[in-house]
N, C-alpha and C positions, 0 to 999 in steps of 0.2 A: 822424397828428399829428406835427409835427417839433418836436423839444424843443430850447431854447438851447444846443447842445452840436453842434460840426461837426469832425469829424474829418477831416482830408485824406486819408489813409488809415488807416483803421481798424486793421489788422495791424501797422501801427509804431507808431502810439500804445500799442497792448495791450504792443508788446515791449518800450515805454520804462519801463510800469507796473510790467515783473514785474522791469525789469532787465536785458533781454534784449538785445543788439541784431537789427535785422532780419533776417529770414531764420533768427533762433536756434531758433524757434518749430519748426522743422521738424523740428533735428539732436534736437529730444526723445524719447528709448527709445520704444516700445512696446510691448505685447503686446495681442493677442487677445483681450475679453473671452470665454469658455468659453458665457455663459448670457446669452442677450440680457432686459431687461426686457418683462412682458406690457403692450401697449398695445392700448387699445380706442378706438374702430374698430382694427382691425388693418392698420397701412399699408401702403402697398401694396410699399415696398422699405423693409427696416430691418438694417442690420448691424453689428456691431460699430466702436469706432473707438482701443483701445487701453485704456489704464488710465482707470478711474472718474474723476471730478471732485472735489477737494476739496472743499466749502463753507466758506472760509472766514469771521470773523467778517466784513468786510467786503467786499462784492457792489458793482458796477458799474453800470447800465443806460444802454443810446446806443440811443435811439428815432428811428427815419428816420418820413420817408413810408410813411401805412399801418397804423402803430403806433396806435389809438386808444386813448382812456383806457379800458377795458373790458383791451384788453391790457395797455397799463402796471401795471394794479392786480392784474393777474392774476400775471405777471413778480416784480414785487416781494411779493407775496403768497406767489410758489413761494419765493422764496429764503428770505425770514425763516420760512416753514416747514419749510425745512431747513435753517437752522440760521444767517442771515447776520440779525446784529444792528444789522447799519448798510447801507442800500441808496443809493448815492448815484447823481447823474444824472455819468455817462462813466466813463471805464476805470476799472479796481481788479484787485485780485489774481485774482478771480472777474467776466468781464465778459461781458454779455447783449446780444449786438446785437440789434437786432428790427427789422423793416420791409420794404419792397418788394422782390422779389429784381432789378427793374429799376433803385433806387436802387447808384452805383458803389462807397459802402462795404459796405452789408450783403452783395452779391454778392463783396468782397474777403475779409468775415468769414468767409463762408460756404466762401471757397476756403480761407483761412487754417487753418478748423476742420476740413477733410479733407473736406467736402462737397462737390456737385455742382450746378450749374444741370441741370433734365433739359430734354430735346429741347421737347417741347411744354408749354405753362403753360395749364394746365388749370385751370377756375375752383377757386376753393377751394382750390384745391391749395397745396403750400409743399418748401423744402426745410428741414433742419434739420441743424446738427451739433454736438456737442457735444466738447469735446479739452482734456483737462487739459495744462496747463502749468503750468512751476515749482508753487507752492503753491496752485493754485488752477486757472483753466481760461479757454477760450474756448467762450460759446453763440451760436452766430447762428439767428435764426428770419426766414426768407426767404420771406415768402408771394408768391403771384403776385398776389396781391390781398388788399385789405383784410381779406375772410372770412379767407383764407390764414396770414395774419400771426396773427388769432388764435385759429387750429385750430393753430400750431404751439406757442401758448403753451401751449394747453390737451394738447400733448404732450408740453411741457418736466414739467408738470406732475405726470403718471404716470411721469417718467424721475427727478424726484426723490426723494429719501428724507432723514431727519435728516443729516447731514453730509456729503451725496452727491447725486451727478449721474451716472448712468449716462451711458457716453462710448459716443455712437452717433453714426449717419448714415442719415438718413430723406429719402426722395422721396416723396412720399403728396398722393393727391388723393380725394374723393368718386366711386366711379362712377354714384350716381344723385342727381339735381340737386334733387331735394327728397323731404327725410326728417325725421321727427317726428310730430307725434300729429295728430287729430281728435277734441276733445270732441265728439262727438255721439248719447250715449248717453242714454237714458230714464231720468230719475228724478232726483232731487236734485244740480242740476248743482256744480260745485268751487265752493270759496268763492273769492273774491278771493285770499288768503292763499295759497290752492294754486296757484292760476295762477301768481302772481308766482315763486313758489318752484318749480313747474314750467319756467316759464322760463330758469330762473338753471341746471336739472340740463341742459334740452337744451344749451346752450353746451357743459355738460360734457364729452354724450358728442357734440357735433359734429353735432346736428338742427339743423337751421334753417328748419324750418315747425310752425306752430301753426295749426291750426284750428280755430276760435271757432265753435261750434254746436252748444252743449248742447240739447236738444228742450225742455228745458222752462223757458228763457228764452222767456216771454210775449211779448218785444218781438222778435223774432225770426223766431216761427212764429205764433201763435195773434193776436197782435197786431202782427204784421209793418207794417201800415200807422202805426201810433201811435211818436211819434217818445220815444227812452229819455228820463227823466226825468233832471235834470242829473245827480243825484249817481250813476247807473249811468254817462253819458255822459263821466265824469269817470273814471271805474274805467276805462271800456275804454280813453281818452286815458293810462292810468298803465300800463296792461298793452300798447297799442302800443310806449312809449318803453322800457319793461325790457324788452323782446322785440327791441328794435333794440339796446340795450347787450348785449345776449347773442350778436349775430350770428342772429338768428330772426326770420324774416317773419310777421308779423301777418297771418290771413288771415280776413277777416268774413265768413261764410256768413250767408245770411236764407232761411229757407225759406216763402215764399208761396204755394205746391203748394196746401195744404188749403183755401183760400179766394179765392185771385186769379181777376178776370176778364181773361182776356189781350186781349180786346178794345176793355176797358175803359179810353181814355187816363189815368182818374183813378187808374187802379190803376197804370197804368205809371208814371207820375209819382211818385204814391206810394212802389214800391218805386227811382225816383232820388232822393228825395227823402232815404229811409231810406242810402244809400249813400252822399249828399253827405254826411249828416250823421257818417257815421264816418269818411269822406276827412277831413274838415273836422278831426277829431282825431290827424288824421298817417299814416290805417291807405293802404297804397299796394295791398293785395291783398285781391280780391272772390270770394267766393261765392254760385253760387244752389244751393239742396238743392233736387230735383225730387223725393225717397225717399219712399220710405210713403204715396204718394199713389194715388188711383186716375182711369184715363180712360175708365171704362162711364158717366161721368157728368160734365157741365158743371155748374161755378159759376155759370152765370150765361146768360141764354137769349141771349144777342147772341154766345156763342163757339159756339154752333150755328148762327146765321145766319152767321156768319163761316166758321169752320173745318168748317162739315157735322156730321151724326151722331157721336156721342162712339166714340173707337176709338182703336186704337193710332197709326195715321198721322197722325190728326187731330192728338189732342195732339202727335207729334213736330210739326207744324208749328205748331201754337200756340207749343209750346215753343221751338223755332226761332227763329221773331220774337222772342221777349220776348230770349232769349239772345242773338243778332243786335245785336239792339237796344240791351241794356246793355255788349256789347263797341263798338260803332259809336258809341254816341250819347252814352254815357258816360267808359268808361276810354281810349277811342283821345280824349277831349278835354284831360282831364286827364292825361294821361298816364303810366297805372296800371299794373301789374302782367297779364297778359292773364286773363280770366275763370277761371273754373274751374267745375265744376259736377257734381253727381252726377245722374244721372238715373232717370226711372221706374222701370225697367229697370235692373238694375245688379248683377246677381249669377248670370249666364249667359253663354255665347259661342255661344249658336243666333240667327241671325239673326231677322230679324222686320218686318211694317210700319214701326214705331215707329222702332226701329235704322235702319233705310233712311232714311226722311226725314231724323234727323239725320245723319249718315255724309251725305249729299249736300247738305241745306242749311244745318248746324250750319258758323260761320264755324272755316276750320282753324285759327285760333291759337289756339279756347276749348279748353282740358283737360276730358279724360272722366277722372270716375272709375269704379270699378268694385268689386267685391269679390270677386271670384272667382267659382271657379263655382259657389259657393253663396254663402248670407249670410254662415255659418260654415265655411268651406270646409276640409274635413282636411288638405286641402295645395294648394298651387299651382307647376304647372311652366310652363316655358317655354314650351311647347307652348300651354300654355292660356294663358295672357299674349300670344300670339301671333294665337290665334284672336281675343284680342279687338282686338287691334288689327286686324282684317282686318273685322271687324263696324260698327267703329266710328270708320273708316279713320285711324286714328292710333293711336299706344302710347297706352294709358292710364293713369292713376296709380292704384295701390291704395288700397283705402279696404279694411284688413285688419282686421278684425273681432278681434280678439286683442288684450289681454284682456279685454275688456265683457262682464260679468254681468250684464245689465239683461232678460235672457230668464229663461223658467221652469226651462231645466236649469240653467242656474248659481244657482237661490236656495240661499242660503247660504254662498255657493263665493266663494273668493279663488282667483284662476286665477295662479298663480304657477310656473307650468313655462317652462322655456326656450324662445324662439323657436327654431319649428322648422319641419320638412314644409316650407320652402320654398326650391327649389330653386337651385342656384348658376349664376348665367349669365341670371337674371331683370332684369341692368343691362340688359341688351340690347333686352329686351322691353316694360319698363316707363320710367314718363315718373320714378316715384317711387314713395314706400310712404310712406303714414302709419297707425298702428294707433290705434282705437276703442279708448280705456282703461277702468278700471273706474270706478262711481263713487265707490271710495276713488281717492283722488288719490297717496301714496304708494305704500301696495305698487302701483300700475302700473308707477314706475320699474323693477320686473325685468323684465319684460317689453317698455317703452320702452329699455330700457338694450342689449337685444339686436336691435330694431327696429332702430335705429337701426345700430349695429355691420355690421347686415346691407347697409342700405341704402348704406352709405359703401363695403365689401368684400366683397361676395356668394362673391368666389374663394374667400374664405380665411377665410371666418366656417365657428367651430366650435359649436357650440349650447353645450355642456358647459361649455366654458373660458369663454365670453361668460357663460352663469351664473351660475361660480364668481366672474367679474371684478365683476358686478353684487351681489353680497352682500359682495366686499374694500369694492367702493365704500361701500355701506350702511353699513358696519362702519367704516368712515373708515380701514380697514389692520390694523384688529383682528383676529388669526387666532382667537383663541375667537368672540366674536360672531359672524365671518361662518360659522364651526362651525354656530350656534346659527342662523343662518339659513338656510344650505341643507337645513337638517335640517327645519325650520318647512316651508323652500318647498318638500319631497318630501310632505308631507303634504297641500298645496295644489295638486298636481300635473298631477288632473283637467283635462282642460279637452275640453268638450262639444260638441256640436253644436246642429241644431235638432231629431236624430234621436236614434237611442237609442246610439248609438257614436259615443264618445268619441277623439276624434282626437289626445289624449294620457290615457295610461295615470295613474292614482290611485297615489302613493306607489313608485315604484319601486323605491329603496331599501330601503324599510322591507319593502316584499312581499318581496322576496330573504333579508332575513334572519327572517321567520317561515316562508315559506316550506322555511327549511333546517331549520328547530327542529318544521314540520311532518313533515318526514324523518326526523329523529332529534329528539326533544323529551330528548334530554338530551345532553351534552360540550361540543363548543367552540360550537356554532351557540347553545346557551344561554348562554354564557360570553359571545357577542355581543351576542347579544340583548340582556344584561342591560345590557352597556355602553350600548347605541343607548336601553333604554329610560331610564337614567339622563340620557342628552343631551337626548332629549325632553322629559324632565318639567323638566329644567333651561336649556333654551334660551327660555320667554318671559323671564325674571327677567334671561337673559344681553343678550337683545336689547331687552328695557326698557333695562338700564343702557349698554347700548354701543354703539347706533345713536344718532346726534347729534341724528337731527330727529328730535320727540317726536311731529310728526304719525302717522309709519311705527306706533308702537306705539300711539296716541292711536286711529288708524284701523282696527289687527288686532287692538283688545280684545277683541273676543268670541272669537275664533278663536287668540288667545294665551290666554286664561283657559280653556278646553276645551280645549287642549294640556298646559296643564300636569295636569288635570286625568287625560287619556288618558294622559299619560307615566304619572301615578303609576298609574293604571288596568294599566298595560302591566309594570310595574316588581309589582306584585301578583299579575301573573297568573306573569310570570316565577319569583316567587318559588315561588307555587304549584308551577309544573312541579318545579321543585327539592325541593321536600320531599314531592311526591307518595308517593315511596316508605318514605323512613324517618318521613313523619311525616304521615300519612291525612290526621290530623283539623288541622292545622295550615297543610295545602296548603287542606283545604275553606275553613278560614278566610279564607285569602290567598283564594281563588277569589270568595269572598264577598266581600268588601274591592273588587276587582276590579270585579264586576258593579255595586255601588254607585257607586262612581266616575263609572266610564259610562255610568252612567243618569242621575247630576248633568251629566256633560258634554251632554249630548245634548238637556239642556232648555235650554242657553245660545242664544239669540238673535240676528239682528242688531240692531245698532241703530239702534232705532225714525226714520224719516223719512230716513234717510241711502242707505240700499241698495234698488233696485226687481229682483227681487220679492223680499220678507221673510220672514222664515223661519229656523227652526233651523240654526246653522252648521253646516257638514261639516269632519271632522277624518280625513284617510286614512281615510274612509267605505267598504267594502266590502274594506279591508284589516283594520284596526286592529280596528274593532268586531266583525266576523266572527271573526276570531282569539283577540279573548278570550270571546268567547262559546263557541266551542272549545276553547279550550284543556283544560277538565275530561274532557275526553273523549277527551284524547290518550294521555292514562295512566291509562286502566279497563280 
């Protein structure tokens, strides 16, 4: 978007604003910042570029080509939230270029601000630099494109602070071409409310694909043929347009597996019918879901006449057609986004009939997804990402199971451990990564927060720090709150399989410091203890009050209300150990106290119709609980 405002050159107007004349801009001191700001995604080149940025009271902004209102409001949003009381459109003492790095001013800002054009302009990508002068500064955000421009705003953003601008210089691009989520979990799909506001966090961290295919939308899977009733048809028209203001592709999966006759012209029409009808709301990206389905058996006795005996080959060619056919006869008309599609098969790299038939007649432009090599897979390397492109003769895209509780190990379970187990150097291998969230729609954000990060910077993603960054975010910058939430998400830690080993360990943290009070139950390991259980018992009341969306704490009631419950549970047993010796009957008390507690926690629930499968919440399960059921017995 070009705004009324045309600078001839960008760099001499800024130096007419501060006072400067041309070229002054240069002769200004320097030094080194010592400590670079943390950014998420982690760019891919980021270094210092001299002294911080003032923020002064009034802010600047000169929007080129490229600029859209999504960025502009993003732009002036950063500054008056650090601290610029007046944003006006061109130069000021504090000035914001934004826009194409092909436009010949923002390329002049960009040089002006100590920045660099890089050699190749990689989608998404941007350059960025920030460089105080006089009382104030120079920001240019140089995207290679549209996307670009506002992945650099959304970097200005983590470089600001109340009356400051970290003064850097950023080259960064994504290296996998689609990253973000896939509703496609069992059980009470997101409300409207979540989508929207899911939406608005992937801009955040720089996802730009959404997958629309919760399983228990009726019109979709079970009623795939029945066209949505206006006022759904209306929801997903409002969730296409927020998902384009965010820089996120809209992408419509329908799964017709469990009932389609692929022979059947009515059925095929049918499901174009179902795809005009969300085209017709602006959606430019399709899916078909083949999952959960089985081929020992036809729908319908004319795909026996047709396709022979039901089997793996068969269906690959059934499915062939019908896939074929909606890339051919469909999106190459309209000219769409190219297919995408998960199939029968989708959680192995051993070849197979099935596998064969599509690999040879699956058209190349449709996207396979996959899952690893299992459903839940403890980790994925390159090597296996590898294999499956060799199965399915193209890279495929991940459909990563992490964190979706909607199985029997996870009832109860918030799976809130770091993205992990998977391997650095998977751009390579892979088309993209989207991860199956929970059916709470908040707490997913930690774990979407590091998906994400991963799939933008595989090099340079650290699990820990991506984390830590995801509960700063939650916490809006709050250093108690996001205290009060890493300490929640060690307790949530677990995260399962579809076997009895668990591909991340229950409470880390927390096991290290019982663990050490199991070694000595009395000096400092108890002097810690006391501390850790003190944060516990007082971290739901920290993260009620100090996480901004009320959804986060609306959605971990049960598993915040039996935390606070365990802290005090854990804060009595600690007491106990402590007066075990000079005061028997005192500790038995507290011992007592303790076990009460935890057997209140232990009867808290999920909440009824919201979570699939339901069940007693787990709170550091097989740490916390075993520990104070122990603990009397560590000093007899």
């Amino acid at each position: 978007m070009r705004r009324n405002i045309r600078t001839t050159a960008v760099a001499a107007v800024f130096g007419v604003a501060l006072g400067l004349t041309p070229g002054a801009a240069a002769a200004v001191p320097e030094t080194t910042e010592t400590r670079l700001p943390v950014v998420t995604p982690t760019p891919q080149a980021m270094a210092g570029n001299g002294h911080q940025l003032r923020v002064p009271v009034r802010a600047g902004v000169v929007l080129e080509d490229g600029a859209d209102q999504a960025t502009a409001d993003l732009v002036r949003r950063t500054l008056e939230n650090a601290g610029a009381r007046e944003v006006v459109d061109g130069p000021a003492e504090l000035t914001v270029v934004a826009g194409l790095i092909s436009d010949p001013e923002v390329a002049g800002a960009l040089t002006e601000a100590g920045g660099a054009k890089p050699e190749e302009l990689r989608p998404e990508g941007y350059s960025l630099a920030t460089r105080a002068q006089g009382r104030g500064g120079l920001v240019a955000l140089a995207g290679n494109d549209g996307d670009g421009v506002y992945y650099a705003a959304q970097t200005l953003r983590q470089l600001a602070a109340p009356g400051r601008i970290a003064a850097v210089k950023v080259t960064d691009h994504p290296l996998m071409a689609l990253r973000g989520s896939i509703e496609g979990f069992y059980g009470a799909p997101w409300s409207h409310e979540d989508r929207l506001d899911q939406l608005a966090f992937y801009g955040d961290i720089k996802a730009n694909t959404y997958i629309y295919t919760p399983k228990d939308d009726l019109y979709l899977r079970e009623k795939w043929r029945e066209p949505y009733p206006a006022a759904e048809l209306a929801k997903i028209e409002e969730l296409i347009g927020a998902a384009a203001d965010h820089h996120v592709q809209f992408t419509y999966a329908v799964s017709p597996g469990p009932s389609i006759c692929y022979s059947d012209p009515a059925d095929v029409k049918a499901l174009h019918d179902k795809l005009v009808s969300i085209h017709d709301q602006g959606a430019e990206s399709f899916y078909i879901a083949l999952d959960d389905i089985s081929y020992t058996k036809w729908n319908c006795a004319g795909d026996e006449q047709k396709y022979g005996a039901p089997g793996q080959a068969a269906a690959g060619r059934a499915q062939a057609d019908l896939l074929n056919g909606v890339q051919r006869d469909f999106l190459d008309v309209v000219g769409a986004q190219p297919l995408q599609m998960v199939p029968t098969e989708y959680s192995d790299v051993a070849d197979s009939p099935y596998k064969k038939v599509l690999r040879e007649s699956l058209d190349e432009r449709i996207v396979v997804q996959w899952t690893g090599t299992a459903v839940v897979p403890p980790s994925i390397s390159v090597a296996d990402a590898e294999k499956a492109a060799q199965v399915w003769g193209r890279k495929v895209f991940l459909w990563d199971n992490y964190p979706v509780n909607d199985y029997g190990q996870t009832t109860g379970r918030l799976l809130m451990a770091p993205y992990d187990k998977r391997e650095a150097g998977l751009h390579a291998a892979l088309g993209g990564i989207v991860l199956n969230p929970m059916n709470q729609a908040a707490p997913s954000k930690v774990a979407l927060f590091g998906g994400a990060s991963f799939a933008w910077n595989d090099q340079d993603y650290h699990a820990g720090r991506t984390w830590r960054a995801a509960a700063d975010y939650l916490a809006a910058g709050d250093a108690r709150t996001a205290e009060a939430l890493l300490a929640f998400f060690d307790t949530q830690h677990l995260a399962p399989t579809f076997g009895e080993i668990a591909w991340q360990p229950q409470a880390p943290v927390l096991k290290s410091k019982v663990d050490a009070v199991r070694a000595e139950p009395r000096g400092a390991a108890l002097v810690e203890l006391r501390r850790y259980a003190d944060l516990l018992a007082a971290a739901p009341e920290r993260i009620r009050g100090g996480v901004p969306d009320p959804a986060f704490s609306a959605q971990a009631k049960p598993w915040l209300d039996a935390l606070t419950l365990w802290g005090r549970a854990l804060q009595s047993t600690v007491e106990g150990l402590r007066l075990a010796v000079e005061d028997p009957a005192a500790a038995d008390r507290a011992f007592a106290e303790a076990g009460r507690l935890a057997a209140s926690a232990a009867e808290i629930r999920t909440i009824p119709g919201t979570t699939r499968p339901q069940g007693p919440v787990r709170v550091a399960d097989g740490v916390l609980d075993t520990f104070i059921a122990d603990a009397p017995e560590l000093v007899s």
